[in-house]
TIGULO-445053 format. One record per atom (N, C-alpha, C, O, CB): residue in one letter; x, y, z. Coordinates in steps of 0.05 Angstrom, whole numbers, padded with zeros to 5 digits, m for minus. Glycine has a CB too. Example, Ala and Ser with C-alpha at 12.3 -4.5 7.8 and 13.67 -1.06 7.14 Angstrom:
+------+--------+--------+--------+
: zaza :      X :      Y :      Z :
+------+--------+--------+--------+
:    A :  00264 : m00114 :  00156 :
:    A :  00246 : m00090 :  00156 :
:    A :  00264 : m00066 :  00156 :
:    A :  00285 : m00066 :  00169 :
:    A :  00226 : m00089 :  00181 :
:    S :  00257 : m00045 :  00142 :
:    S :  00273 : m00021 :  00143 :
:    S :  00258 :  00001 :  00157 :
:    S :  00268 :  00023 :  00161 :
:    S :  00282 : m00012 :  00114 :
+------+--------+--------+--------+
//
This chain:
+------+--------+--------+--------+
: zaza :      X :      Y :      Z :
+------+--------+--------+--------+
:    X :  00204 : m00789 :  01234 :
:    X :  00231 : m00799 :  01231 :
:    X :  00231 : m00829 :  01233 :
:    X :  00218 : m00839 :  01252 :
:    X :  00250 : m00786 :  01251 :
:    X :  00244 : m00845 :  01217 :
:    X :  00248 : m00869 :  01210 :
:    X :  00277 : m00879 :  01226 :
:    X :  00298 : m00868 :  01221 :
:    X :  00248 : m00869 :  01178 :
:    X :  00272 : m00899 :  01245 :
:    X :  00305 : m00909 :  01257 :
:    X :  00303 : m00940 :  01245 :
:    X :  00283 : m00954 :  01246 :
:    X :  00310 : m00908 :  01301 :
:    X :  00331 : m00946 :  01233 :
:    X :  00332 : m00987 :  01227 :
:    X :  00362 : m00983 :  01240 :
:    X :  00377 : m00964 :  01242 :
:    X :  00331 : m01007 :  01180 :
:    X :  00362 : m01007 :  01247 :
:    X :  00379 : m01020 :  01263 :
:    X :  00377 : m01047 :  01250 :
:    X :  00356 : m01060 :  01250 :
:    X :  00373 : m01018 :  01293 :
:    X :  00402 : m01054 :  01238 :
:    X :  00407 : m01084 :  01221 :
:    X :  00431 : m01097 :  01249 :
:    X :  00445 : m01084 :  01264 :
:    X :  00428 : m01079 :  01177 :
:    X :  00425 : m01123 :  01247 :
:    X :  00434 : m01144 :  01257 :
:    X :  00437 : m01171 :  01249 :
:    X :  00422 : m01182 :  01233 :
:    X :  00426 : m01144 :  01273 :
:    X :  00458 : m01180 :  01263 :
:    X :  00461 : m01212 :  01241 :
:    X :  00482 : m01215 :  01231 :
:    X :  00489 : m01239 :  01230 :
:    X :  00443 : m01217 :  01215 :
:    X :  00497 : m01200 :  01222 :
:    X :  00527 : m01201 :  01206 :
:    X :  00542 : m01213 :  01224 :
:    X :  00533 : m01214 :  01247 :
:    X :  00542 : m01172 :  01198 :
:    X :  00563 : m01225 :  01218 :
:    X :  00586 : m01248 :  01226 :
:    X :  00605 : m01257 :  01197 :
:    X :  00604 : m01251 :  01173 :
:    X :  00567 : m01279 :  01239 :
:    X :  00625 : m01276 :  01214 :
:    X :  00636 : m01292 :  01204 :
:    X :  00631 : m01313 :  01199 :
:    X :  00629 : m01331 :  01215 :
:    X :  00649 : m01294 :  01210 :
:    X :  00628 : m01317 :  01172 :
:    X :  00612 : m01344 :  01166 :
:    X :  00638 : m01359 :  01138 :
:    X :  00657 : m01348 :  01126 :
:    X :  00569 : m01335 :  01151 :
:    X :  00626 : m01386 :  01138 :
:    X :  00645 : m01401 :  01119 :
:    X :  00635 : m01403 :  01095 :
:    X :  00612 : m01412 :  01096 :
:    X :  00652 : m01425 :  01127 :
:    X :  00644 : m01399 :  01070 :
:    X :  00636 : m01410 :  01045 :
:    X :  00616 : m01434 :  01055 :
:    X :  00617 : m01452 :  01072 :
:    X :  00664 : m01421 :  01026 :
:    X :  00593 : m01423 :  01034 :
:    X :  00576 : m01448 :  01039 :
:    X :  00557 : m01442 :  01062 :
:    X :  00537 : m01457 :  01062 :
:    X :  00595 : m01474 :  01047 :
:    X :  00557 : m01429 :  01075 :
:    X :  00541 : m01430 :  01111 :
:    X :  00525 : m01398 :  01097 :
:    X :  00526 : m01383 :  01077 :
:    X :  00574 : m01425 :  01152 :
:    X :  00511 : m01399 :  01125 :
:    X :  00477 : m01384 :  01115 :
:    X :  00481 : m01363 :  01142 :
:    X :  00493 : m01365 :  01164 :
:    X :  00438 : m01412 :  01117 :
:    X :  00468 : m01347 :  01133 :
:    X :  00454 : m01324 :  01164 :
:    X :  00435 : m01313 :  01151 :
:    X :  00428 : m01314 :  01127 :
:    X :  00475 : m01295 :  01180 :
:    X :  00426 : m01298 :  01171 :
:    X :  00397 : m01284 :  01173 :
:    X :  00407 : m01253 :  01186 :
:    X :  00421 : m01249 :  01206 :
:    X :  00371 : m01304 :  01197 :
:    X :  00397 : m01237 :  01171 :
:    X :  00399 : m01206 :  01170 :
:    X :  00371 : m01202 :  01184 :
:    X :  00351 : m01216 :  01179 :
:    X :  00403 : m01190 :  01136 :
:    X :  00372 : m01181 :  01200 :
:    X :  00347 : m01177 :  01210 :
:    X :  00358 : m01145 :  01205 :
:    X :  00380 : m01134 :  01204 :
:    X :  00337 : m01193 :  01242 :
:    X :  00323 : m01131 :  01203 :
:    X :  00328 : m01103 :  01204 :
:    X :  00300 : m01095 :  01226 :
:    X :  00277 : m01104 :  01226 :
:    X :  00329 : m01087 :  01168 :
:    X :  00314 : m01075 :  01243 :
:    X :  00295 : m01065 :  01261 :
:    X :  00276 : m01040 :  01252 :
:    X :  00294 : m01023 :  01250 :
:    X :  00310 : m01057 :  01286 :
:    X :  00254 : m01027 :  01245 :
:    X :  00255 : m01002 :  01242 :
:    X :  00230 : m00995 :  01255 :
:    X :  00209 : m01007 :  01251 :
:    X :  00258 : m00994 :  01216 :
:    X :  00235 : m00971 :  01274 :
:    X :  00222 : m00964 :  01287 :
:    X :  00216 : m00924 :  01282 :
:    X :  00232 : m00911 :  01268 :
:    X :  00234 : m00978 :  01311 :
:    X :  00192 : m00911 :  01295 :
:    X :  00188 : m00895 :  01282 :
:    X :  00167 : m00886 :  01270 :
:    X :  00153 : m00867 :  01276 :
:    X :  00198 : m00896 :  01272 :
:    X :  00165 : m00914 :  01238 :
:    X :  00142 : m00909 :  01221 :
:    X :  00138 : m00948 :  01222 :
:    X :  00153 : m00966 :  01229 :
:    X :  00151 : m00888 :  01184 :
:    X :  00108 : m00948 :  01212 :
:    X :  00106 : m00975 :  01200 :
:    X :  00121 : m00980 :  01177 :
:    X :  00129 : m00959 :  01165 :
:    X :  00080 : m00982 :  01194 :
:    X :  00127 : m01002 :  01167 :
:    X :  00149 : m01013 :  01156 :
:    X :  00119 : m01015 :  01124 :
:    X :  00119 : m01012 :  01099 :
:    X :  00169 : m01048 :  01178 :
:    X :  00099 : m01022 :  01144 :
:    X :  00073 : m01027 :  01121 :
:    X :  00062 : m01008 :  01107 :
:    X :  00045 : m01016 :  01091 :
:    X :  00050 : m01039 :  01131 :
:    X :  00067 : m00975 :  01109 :
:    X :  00064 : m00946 :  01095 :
:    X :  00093 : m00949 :  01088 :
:    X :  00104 : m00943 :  01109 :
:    X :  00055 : m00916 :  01115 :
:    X :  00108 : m00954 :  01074 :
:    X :  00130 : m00957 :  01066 :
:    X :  00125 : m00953 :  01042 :
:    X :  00100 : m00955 :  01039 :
:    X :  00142 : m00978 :  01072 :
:    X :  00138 : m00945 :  01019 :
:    X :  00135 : m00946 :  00978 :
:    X :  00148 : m00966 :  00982 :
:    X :  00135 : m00986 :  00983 :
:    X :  00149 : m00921 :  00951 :
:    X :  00181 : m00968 :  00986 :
:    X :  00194 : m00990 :  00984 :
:    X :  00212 : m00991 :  01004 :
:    X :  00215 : m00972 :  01018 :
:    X :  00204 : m00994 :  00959 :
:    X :  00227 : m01015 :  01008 :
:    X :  00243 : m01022 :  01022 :
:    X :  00264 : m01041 :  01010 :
:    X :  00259 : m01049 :  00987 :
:    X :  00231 : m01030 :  01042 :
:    X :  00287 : m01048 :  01020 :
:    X :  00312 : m01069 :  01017 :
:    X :  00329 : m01073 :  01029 :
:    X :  00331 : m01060 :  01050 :
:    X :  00326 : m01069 :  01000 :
:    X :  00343 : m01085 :  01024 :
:    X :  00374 : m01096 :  01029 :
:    X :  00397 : m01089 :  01014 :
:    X :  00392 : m01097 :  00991 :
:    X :  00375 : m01123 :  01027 :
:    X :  00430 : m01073 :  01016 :
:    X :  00439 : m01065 :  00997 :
:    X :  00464 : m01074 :  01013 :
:    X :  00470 : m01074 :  01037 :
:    X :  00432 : m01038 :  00986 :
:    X :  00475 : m01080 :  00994 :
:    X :  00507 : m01082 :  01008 :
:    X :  00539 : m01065 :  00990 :
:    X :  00544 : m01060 :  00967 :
:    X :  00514 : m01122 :  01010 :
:    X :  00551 : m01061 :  01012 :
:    X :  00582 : m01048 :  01000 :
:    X :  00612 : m01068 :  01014 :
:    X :  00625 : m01076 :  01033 :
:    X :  00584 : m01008 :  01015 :
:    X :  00605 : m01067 :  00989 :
:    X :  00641 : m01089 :  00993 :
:    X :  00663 : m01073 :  00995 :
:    X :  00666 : m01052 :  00982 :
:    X :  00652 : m01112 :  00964 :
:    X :  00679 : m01082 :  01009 :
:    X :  00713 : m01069 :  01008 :
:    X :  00722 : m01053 :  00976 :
:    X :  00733 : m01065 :  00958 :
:    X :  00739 : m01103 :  01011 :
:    X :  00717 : m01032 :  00974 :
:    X :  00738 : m01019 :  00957 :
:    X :  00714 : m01012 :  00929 :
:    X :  00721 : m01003 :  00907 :
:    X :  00769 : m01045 :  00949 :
:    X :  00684 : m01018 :  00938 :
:    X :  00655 : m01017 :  00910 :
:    X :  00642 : m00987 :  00925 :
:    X :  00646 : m00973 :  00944 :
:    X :  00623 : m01056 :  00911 :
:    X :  00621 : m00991 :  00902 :
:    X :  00603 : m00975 :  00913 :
:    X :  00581 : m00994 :  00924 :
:    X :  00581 : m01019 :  00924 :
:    X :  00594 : m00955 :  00893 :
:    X :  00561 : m00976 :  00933 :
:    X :  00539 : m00997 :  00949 :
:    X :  00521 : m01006 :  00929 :
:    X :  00520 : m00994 :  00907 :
:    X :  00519 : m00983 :  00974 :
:    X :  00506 : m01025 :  00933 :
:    X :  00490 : m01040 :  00910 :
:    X :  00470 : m01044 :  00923 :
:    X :  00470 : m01040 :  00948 :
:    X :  00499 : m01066 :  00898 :
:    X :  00447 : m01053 :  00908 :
:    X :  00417 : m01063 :  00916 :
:    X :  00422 : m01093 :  00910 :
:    X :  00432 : m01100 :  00889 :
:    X :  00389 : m01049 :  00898 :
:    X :  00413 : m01110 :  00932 :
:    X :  00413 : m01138 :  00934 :
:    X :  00391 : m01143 :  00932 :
:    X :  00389 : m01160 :  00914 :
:    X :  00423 : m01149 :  00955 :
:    X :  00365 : m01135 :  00946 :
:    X :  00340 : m01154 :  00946 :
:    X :  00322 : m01123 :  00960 :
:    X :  00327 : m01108 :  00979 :
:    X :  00343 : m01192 :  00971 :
:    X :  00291 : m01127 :  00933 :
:    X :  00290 : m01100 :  00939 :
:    X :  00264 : m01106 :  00936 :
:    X :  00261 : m01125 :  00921 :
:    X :  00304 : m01078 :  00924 :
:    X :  00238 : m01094 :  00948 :
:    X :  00212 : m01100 :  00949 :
:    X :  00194 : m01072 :  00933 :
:    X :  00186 : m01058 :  00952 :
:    X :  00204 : m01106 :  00983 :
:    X :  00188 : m01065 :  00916 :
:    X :  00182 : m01041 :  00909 :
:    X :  00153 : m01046 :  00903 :
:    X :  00144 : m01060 :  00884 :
:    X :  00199 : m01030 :  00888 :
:    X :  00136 : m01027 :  00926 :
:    X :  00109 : m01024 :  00935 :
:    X :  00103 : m01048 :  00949 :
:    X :  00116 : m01054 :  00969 :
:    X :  00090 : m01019 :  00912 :
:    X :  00086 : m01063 :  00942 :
:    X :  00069 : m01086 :  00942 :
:    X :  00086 : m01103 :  00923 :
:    X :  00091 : m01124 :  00934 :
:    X :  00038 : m01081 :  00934 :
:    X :  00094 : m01101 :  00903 :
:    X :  00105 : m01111 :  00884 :
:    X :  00127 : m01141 :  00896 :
:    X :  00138 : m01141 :  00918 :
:    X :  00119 : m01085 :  00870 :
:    X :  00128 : m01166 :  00873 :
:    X :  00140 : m01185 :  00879 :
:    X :  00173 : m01177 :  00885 :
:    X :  00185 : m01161 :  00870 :
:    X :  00134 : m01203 :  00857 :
:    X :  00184 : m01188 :  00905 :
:    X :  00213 : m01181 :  00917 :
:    X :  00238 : m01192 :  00891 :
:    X :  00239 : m01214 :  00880 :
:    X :  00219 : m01202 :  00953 :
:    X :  00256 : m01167 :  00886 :
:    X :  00271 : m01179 :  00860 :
:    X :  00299 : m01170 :  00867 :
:    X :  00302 : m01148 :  00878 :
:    X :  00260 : m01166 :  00828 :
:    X :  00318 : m01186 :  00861 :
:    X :  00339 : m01195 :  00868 :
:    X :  00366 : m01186 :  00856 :
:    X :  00362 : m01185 :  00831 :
:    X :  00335 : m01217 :  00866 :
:    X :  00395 : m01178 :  00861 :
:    X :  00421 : m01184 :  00848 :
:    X :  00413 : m01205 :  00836 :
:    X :  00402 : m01224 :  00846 :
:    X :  00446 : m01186 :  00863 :
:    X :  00428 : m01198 :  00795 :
:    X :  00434 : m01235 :  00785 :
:    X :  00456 : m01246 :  00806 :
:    X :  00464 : m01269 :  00800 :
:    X :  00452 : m01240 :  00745 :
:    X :  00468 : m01235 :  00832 :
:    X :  00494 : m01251 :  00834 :
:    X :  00478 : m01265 :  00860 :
:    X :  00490 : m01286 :  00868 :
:    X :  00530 : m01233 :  00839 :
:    X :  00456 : m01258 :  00875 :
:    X :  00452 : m01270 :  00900 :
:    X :  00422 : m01293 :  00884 :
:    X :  00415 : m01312 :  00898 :
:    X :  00445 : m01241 :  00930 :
:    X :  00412 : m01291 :  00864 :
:    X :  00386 : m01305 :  00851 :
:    X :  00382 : m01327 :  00868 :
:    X :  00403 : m01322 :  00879 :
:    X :  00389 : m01316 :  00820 :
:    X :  00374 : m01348 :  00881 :
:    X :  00364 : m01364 :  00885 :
:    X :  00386 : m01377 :  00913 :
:    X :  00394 : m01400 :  00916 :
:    X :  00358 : m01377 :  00859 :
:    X :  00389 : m01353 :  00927 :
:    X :  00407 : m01356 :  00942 :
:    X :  00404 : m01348 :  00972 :
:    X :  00411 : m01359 :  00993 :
:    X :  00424 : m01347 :  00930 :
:    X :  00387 : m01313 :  00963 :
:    X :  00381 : m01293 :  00985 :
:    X :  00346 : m01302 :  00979 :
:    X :  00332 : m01315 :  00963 :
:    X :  00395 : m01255 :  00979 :
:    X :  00347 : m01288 :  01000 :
:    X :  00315 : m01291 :  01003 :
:    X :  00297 : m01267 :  01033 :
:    X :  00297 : m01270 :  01057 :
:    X :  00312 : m01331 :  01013 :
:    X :  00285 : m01243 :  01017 :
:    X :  00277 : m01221 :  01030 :
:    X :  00254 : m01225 :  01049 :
:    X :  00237 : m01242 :  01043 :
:    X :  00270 : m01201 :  01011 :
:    X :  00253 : m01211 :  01074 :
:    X :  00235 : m01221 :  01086 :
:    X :  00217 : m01204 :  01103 :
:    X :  00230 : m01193 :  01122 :
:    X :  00246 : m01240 :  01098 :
:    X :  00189 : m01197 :  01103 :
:    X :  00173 : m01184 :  01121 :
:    X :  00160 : m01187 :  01137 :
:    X :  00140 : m01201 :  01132 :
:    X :  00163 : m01175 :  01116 :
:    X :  00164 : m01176 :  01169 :
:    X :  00152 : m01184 :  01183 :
:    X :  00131 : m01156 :  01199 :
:    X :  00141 : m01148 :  01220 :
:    X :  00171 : m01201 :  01196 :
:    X :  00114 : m01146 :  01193 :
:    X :  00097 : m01127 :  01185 :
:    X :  00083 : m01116 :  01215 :
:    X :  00080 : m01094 :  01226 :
:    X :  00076 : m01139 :  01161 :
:    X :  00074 : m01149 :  01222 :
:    X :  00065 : m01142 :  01261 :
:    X :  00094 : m01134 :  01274 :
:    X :  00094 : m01112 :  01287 :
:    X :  00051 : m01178 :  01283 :
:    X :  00116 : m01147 :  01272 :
:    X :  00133 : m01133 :  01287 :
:    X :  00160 : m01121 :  01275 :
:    X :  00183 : m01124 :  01283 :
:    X :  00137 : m01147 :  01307 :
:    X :  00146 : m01103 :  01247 :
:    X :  00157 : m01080 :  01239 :
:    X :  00188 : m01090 :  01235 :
:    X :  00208 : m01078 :  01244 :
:    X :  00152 : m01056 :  01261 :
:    X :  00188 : m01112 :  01221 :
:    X :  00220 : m01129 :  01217 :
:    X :  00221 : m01130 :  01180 :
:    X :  00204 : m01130 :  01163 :
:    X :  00219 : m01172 :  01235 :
:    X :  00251 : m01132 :  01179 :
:    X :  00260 : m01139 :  01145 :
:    X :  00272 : m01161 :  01151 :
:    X :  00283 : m01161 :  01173 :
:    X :  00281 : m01117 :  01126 :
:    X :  00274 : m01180 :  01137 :
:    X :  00299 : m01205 :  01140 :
:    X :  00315 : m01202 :  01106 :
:    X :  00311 : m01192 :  01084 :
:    X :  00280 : m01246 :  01145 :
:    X :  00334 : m01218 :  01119 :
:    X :  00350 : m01224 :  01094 :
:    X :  00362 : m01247 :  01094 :
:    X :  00385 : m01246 :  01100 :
:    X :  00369 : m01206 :  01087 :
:    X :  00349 : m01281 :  01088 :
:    X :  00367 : m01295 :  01095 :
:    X :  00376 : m01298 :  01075 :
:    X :  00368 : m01286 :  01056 :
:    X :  00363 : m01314 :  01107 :
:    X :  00398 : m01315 :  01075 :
:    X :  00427 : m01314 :  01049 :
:    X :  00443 : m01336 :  01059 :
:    X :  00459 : m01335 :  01077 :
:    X :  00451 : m01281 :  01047 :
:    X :  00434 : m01360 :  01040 :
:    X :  00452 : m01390 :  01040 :
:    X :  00469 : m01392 :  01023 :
:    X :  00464 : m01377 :  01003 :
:    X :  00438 : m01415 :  01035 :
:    X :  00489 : m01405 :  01021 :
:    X :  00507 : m01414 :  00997 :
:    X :  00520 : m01393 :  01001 :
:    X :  00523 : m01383 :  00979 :
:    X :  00498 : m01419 :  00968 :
:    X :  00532 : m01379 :  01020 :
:    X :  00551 : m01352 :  01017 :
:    X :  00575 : m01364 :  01007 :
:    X :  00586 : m01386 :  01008 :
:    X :  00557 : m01334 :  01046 :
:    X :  00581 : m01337 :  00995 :
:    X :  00607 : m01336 :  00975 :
:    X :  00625 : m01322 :  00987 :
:    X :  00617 : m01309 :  01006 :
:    X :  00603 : m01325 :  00947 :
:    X :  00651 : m01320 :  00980 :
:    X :  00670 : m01299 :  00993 :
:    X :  00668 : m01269 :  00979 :
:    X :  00677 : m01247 :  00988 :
:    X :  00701 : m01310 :  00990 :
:    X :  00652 : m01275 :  00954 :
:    X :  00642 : m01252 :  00945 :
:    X :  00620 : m01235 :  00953 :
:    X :  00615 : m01213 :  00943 :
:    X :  00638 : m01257 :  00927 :
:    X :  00605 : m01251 :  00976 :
:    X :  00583 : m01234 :  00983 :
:    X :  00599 : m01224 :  01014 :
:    X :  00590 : m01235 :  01035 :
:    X :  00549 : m01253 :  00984 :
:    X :  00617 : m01208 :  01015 :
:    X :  00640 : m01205 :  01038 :
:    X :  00626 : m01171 :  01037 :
:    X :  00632 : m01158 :  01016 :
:    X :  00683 : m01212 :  01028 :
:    X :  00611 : m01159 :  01054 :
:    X :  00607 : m01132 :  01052 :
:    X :  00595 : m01124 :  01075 :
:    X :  00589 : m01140 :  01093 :
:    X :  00593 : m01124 :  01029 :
:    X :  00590 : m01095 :  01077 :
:    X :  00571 : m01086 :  01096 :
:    X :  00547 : m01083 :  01086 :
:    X :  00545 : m01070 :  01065 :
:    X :  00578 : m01062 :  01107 :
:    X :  00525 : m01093 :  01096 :
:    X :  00499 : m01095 :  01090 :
:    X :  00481 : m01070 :  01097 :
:    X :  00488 : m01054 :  01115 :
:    X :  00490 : m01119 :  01103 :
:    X :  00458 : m01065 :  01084 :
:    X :  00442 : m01040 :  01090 :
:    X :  00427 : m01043 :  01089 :
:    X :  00421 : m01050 :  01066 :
:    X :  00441 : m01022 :  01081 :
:    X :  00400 : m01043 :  01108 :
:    X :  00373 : m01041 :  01104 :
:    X :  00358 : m01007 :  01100 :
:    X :  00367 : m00987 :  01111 :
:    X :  00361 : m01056 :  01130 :
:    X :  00336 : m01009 :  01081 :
:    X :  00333 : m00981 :  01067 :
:    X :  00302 : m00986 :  01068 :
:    X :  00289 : m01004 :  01058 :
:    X :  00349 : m00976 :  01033 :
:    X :  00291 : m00959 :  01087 :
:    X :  00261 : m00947 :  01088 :
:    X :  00265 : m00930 :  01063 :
:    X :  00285 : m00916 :  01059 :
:    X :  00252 : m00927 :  01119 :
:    X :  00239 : m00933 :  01042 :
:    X :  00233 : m00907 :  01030 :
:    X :  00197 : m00899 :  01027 :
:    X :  00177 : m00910 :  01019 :
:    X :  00249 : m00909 :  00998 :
:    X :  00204 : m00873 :  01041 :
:    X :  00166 : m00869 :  01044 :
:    X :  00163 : m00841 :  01024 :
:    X :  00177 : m00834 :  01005 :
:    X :  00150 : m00858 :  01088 :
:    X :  00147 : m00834 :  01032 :
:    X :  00132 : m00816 :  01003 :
:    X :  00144 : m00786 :  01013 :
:    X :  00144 : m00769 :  00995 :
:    X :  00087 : m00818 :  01001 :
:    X :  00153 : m00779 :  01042 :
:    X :  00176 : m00761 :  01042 :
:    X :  00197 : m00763 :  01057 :
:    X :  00203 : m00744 :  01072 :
:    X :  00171 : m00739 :  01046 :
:    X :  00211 : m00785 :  01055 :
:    X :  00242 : m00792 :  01075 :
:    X :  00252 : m00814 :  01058 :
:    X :  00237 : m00826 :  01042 :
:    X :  00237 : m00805 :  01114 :
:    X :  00275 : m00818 :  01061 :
:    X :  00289 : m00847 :  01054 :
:    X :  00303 : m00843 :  01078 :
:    X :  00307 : m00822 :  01090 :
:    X :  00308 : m00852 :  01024 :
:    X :  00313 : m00874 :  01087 :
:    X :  00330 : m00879 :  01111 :
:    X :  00339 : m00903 :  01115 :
:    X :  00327 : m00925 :  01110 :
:    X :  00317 : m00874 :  01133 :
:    X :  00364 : m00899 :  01124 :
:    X :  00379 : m00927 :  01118 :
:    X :  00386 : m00925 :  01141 :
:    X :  00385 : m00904 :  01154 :
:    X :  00402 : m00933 :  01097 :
:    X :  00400 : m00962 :  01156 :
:    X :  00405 : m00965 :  01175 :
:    X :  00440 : m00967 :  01177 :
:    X :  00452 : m00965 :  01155 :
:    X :  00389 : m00984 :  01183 :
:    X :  00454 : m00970 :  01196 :
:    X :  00486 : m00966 :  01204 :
:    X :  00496 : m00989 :  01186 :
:    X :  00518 : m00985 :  01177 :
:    X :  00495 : m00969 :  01240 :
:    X :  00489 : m01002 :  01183 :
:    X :  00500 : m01035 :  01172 :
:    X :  00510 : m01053 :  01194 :
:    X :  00515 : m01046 :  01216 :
:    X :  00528 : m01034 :  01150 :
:    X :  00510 : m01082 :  01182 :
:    X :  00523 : m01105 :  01184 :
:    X :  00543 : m01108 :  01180 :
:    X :  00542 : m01096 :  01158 :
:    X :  00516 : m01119 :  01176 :
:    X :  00563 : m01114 :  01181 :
:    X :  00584 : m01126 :  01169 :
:    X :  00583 : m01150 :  01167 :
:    X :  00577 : m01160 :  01189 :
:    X :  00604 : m01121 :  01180 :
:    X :  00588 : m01175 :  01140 :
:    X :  00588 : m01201 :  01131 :
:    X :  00613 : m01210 :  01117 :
:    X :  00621 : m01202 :  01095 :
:    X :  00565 : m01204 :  01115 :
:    X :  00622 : m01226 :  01130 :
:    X :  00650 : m01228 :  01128 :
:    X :  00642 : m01265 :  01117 :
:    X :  00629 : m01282 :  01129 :
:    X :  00673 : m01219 :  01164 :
:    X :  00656 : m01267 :  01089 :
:    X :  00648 : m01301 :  01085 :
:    X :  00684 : m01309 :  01080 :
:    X :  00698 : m01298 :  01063 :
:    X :  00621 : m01310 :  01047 :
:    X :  00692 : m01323 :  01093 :
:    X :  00724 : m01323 :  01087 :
:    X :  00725 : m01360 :  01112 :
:    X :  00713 : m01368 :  01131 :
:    X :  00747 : m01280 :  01105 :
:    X :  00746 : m01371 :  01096 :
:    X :  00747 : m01407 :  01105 :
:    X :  00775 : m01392 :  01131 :
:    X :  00787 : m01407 :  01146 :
:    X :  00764 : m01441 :  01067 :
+------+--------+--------+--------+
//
């Protein structure tokens, strides 16, 4: 059994940055197929933001491109997500997502609130 626990969400201002951290404990994060970051906004369905599939280079929403930035930290079994230049459009609950070769598992979310 796979447990994540995401942290980091706040109130932040147009323009201002945070860092998503995801905990997952359980399994190594490094026997993983893939992993990400997904978020659900007020009133959407949930989406894939920044997504690492296998070994493979980390690939992105066109709406977060050169903005978010995915992150592994493998000795101590961590995901990051930092994310500068927030928009009021990136206003959602965030999700970090284990997928292994028989479980998928997601964590409770963040909430990211970007509002002046």
């Amino acid at each position: 059994q796979v447990h994540l626990v995401e942290s980091g969400g706040g109130l932040v201002q147009p323009g201002g940055s945070l860092r998503l951290s995801c905990a997952a404990s359980g399994r190594s994060i490094f026997s993983s197929n893939n992993m990400g970051w997904y978020r659900q906004a007020p009133g959407k369905e949930r989406e894939p933001v920044a997504l690492i599939i296998g070994r493979g280079t980390p690939t992105y929403a066109d709406s977060v491109k050169g903005r978010f930035a995915i992150s592994v930290d493998n000795a101590q079994n961590m995901v990051y997500l930092q994310m500068n230049s927030l928009k009021s459009e990136d206003t959602g609950v965030y999700y970090c997502k284990m997928t292994y070769f028989d479980l998928a598992a997601w964590g409770q979310g963040t909430l990211v609130t970007v509002s002046s």
